[in-house]
C-alpha positions in Angstrom: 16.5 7.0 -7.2 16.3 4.5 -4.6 13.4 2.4 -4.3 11.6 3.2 -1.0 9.9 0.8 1.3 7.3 1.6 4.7 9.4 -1.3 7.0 6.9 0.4 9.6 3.8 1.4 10.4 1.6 2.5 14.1 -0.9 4.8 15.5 -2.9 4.5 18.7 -6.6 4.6 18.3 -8.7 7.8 17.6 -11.0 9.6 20.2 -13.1 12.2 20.7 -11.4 15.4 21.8 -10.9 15.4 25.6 -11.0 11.8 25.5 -7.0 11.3 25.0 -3.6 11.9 26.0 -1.5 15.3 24.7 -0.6 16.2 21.2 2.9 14.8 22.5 1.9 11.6 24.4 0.1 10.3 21.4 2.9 11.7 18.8 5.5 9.2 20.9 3.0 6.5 21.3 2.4 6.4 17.6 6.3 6.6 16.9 7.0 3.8 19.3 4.5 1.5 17.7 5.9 2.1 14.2 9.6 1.4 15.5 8.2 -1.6 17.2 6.7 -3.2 14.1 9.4 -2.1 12.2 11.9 -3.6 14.3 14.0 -0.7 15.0 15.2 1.4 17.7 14.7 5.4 17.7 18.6 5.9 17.3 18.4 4.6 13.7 15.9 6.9 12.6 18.2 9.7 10.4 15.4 12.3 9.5 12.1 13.2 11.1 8.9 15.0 9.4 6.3 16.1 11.8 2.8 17.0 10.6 0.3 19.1 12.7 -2.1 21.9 12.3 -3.3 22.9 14.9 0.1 23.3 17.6 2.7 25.7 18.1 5.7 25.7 16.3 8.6 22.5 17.1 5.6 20.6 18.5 6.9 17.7 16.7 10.4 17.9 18.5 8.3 18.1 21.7 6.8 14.8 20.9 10.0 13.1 19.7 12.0 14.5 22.6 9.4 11.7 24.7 11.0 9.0 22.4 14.6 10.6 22.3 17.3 13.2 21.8 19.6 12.3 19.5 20.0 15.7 17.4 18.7 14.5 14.2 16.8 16.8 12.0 13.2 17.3 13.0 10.8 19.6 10.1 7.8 20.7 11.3 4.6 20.7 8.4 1.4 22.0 7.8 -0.5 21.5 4.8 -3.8 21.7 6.1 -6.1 18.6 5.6 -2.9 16.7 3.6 -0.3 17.5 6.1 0.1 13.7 7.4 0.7 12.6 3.3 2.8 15.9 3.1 5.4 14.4 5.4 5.5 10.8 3.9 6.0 13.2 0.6 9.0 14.5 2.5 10.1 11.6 3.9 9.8 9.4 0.8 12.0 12.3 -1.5 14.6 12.4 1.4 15.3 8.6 1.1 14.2 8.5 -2.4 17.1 11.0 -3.4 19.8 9.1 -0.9 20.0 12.3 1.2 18.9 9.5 4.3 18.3 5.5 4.8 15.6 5.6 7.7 13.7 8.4 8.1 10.2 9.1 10.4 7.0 10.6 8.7 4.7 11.1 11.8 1.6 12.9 12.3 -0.9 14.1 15.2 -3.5 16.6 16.3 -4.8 17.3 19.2 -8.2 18.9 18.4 -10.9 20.4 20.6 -14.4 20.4 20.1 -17.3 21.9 16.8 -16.2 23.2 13.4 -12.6 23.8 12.4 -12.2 27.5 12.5 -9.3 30.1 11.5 -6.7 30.2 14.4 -6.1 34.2 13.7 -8.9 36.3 13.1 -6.3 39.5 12.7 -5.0 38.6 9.0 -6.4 37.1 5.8 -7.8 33.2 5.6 -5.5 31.1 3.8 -8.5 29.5 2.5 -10.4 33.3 1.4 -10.1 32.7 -2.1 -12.6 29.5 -2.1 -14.7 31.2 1.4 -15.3 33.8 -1.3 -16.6 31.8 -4.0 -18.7 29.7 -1.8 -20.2 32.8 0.0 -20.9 34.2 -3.2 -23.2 30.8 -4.1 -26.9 30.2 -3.1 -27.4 29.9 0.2 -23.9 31.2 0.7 -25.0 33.5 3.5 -26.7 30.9 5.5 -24.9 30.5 8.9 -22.6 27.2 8.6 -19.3 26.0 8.6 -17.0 27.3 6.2 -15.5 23.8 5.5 -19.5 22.3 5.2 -20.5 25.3 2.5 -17.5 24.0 0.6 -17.7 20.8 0.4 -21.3 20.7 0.5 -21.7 23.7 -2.2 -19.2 20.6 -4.4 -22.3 18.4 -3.8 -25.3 20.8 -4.9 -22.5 21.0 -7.7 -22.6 17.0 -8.8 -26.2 16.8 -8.2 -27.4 19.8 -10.7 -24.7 18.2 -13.4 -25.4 14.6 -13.3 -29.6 14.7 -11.7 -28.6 12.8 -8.2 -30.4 13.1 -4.9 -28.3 13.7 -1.7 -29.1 10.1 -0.9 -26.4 9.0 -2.2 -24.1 10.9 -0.1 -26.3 9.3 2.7 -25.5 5.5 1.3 -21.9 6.8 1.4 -21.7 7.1 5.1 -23.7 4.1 5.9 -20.5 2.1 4.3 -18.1 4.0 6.1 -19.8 3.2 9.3 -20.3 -0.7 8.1 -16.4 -0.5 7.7 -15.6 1.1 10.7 -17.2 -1.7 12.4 -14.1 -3.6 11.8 -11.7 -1.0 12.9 -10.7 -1.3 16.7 -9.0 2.3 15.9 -12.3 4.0 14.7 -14.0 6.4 17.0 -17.8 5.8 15.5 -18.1 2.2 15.3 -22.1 0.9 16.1 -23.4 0.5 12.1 -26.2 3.6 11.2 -29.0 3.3 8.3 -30.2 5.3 5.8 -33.1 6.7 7.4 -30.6 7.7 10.1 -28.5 9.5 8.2 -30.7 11.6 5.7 -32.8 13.2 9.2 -29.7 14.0 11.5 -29.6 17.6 12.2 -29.5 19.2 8.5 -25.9 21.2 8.5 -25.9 23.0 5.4 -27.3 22.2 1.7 -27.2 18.5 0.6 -25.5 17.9 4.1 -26.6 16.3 7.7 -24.3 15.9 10.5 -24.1 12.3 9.8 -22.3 12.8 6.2 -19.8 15.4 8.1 -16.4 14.1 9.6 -16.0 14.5 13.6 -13.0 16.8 15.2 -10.7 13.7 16.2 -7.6 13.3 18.6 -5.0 11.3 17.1 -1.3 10.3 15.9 -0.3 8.0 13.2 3.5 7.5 12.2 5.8 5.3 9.6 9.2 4.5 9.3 10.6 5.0 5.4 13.3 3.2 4.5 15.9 2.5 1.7 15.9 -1.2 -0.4 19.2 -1.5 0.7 19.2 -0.3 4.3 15.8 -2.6 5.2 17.6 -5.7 3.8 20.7 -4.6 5.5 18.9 -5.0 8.9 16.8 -7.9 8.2 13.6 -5.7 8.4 10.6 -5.4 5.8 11.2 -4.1 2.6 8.4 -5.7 0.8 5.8 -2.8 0.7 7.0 -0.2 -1.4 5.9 3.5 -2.1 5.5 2.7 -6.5 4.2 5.9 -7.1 4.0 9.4 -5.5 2.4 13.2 -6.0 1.8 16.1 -4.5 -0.2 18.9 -6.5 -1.6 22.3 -5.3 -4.0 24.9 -7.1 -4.7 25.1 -10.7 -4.9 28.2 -13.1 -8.3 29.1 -12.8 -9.5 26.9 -9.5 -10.7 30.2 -8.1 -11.7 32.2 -11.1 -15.0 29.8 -11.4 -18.2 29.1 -9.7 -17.7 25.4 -10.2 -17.7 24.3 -6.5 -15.8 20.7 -7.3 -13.4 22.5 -8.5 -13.2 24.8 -5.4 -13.0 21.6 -3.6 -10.0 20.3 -5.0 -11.4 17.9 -8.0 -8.9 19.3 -10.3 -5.8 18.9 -7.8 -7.5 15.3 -7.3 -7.2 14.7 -11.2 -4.4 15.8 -11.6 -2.5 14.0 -9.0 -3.9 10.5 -9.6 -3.0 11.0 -13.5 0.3 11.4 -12.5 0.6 8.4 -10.3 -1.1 5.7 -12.9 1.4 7.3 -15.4 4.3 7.1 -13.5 3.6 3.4 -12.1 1.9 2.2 -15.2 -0.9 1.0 -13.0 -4.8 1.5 -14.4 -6.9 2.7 -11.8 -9.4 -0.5 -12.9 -6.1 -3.0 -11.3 -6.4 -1.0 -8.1 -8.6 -3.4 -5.2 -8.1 -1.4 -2.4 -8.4 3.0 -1.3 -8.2 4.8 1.3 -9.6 8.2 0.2 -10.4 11.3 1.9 -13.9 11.7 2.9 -13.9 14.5 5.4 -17.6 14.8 4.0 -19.6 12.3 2.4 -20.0 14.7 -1.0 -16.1 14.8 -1.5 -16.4 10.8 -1.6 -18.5 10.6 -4.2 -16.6 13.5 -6.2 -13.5 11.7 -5.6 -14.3 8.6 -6.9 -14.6 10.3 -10.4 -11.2 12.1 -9.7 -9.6 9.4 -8.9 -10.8 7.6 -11.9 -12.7 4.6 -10.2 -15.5 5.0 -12.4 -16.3 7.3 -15.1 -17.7 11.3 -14.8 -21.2 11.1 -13.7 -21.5 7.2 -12.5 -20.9 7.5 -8.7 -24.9 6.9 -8.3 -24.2 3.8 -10.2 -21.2 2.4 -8.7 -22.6 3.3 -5.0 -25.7 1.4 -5.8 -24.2 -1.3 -7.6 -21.8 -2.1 -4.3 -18.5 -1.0 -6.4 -17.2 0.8 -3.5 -17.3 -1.6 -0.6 -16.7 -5.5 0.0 -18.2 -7.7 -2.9 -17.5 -5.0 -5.6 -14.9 -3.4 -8.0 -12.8 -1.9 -5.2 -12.8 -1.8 -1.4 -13.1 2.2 -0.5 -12.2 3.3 2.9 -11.7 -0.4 4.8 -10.5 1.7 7.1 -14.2 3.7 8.3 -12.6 6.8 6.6 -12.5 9.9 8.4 -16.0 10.4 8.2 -16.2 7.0 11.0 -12.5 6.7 11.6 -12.5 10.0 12.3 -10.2 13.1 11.2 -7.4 14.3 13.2 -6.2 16.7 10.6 -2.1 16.3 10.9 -2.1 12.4 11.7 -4.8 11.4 8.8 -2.3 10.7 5.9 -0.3 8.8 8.0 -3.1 6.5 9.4 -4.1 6.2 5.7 -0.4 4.7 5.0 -1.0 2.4 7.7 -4.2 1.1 7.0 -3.0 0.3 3.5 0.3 -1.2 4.9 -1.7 -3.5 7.0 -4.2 -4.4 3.8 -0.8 -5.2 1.5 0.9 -6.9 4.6 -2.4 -9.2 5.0 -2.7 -7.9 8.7 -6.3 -6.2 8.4 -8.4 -8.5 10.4 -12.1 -8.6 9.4 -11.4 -5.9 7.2 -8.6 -7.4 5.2 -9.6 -7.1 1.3 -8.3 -10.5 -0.2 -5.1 -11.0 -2.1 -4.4 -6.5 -2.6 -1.1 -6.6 -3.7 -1.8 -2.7 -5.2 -3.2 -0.1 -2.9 -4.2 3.9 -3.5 -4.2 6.5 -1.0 -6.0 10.0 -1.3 -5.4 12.7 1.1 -6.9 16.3 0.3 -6.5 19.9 1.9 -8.1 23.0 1.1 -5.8 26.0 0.4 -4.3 23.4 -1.3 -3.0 20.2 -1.2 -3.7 16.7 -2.8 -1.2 14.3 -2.1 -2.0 10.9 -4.1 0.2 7.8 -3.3 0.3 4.5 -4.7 1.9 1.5 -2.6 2.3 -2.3 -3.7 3.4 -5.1 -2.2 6.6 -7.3 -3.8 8.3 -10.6 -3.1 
């Protein structure tokens, strides 16, 4: 298997929706900037994947066909929440396997305003199994979106088991806006306290709106390429894609009322064991993540899944300052999507560049000092979990 590198990296910066350019006009501009800082031109690109969820189908050829036409293969995905990290998947097997030297991962979504909903009403939910479940809960009744009962019934979850408050979701998204203070590419930028958070307008169980991730416009891209074929062109080859997986539903996610598991914890476990095996890497040596925090609950869950700290110590390592600048490891430099913002399709791929950027030293006032190993987390509901480990080499 041939060891694959990210020689590129670019997105443009997120928005509210109504507040950018097309699906298509932000795909290109994102693919542009990634061949630009790769150093390439469109022509060498051999394989395109293009991740969106909410678009008609061969939207992704519409938005390449602004940067070119040169015939190459263009695949279209959706895997929900993951779909950005589900076409760097794609893209790293491709050149992993040797089926293609150079090949395009990009991602976009162009998204309109309020709470994600089903686009066909006329056939069953994709995501009915865990709707069910979390219908079936307390409270499940109570008018919300689907996506907040969820991930906010995996927080009343955590809180019964380990005998937390939802402040701690609340400290959560105080850090992500601290972080996204840095981030010229964030949508929510101006720095929010505590008080703030806990009495914005109460959404559903442990959750307010400020712990909830915004519908976001946005595109993200990266350009894979071979060992060989980077050094061949005198382009960079020195951050690396160590470790990779991709893991969907359990036996028995949906024959439980354990709302974490609903959520994806298990798929979370599972994925990140699989990476620290196959890269050797202890999840204690990693100084930098990007993890996905499309609510402030799945954060804290996801620390434990990911094996930051141990079951039943997020309280701890929030309040210690384990998760932000100072601490054990640097979570979400990037603002996260809960201050970064979530444009579902392009949010894996602007997780790959944030942590390009971190292992390249090219962060700015966000940079976390000497990360040579970095961890990304990208989570969808229906499911997916894509976990991906990336280091930096001489």
């Amino acid at each position: 298997m041939a060891n694959v590198c990210i020689s590129g990296v670019g997105m443009v910066p997120f928005t509210k929706p109504g507040k950018s350019g097309t699906y298509n006009e932000m795909g290109a501009a994102a693919t542009r900037s990634a061949l630009a800082d790769a150093g390439l031109d469109y022509s060498d690109v051999q394989q395109a994947y293009v991740g969106y969820v909410y678009g008609d189908s061969t939207s992704g050829q519409n938005a390449l066909y602004e940067v070119g036409m040169t015939g190459i293969p263009v695949v279209n995905v959706n895997n929900n929440c993951s779909t950005g990290s589900s076409a760097l998947w794609l893209a790293r097997q491709a050149v992993a396997s040797g089926q293609a030297d150079c090949v395009l991962a990009l991602g976009f979504e162009q998204m309109q305003p309020g709470a994600l909903v089903n686009g066909y009403g006329d056939r069953p939910s994709p995501t009915e199994r865990g709707e069910n479940i979390a219908a079936s809960r307390p409270n499940g009744d109570q008018p919300a979106p689907m996506a907040a009962k969820m991930f906010g019934g995996a927080g009343v979850e955590y809180m019964s088991r380990y005998g937390v408050t939802n402040e701690i979701f609340g400290r959560v998204s105080v850090k992500a806006r601290t972080h996204a203070g840095r981030n010229p590419h964030a949508v929510f930028r101006d720095p929010i306290d505590l008080d703030t958070v806990m009495n914005s307008k109460q959404i559903w169980g442990p959750l307010t709106l400020l712990m909830c991730c915004p519908p976001t416009n946005g595109a993200a891209a990266a350009i894979v390429c071979s060992e060989e074929f980077a050094r061949a062109r005198g382009i960079d080859s020195t951050i690396r894609i160590r470790a990779q997986s991709l893991v969907t539903d359990l036996p028995g996610t949906y024959d439980t009322t354990d709302m974490m598991r609903v959520a994806g914890y298990d798929m979370t476990a599972k994925a990140a064991a699989e990476v620290y095996e196959q890269s050797g890497v202890e999840p204690t040596d990693i100084p930098v993540v990007e993890l996905h925090d499309c609510f402030s609950t799945n954060e804290v869950i996801t620390y434990e899944g990911l094996g930051l700290t141990p079951e039943g110590t997020a309280e701890k390592f929030i309040l210690d300052g384990d998760n932000t600048y100072g601490g054990r490891v640097v979570t979400n430099p990037s603002g996260g999507l809960l201050s970064k913002g979530h444009p579902l399709g392009a949010t894996g791929l602007a997780q790959c560049a944030e942590l390009v950027w971190q292992l390249r030293g090219q962060a700015g006032d966000r940079q976390v000092t000497d990360a040579r190993i970095a961890l990304q987390h990208n989570l969808g509901l229906g499911g997916a979990c894509v976990v991906t480990m990336y280091e930096k080499v001489s």
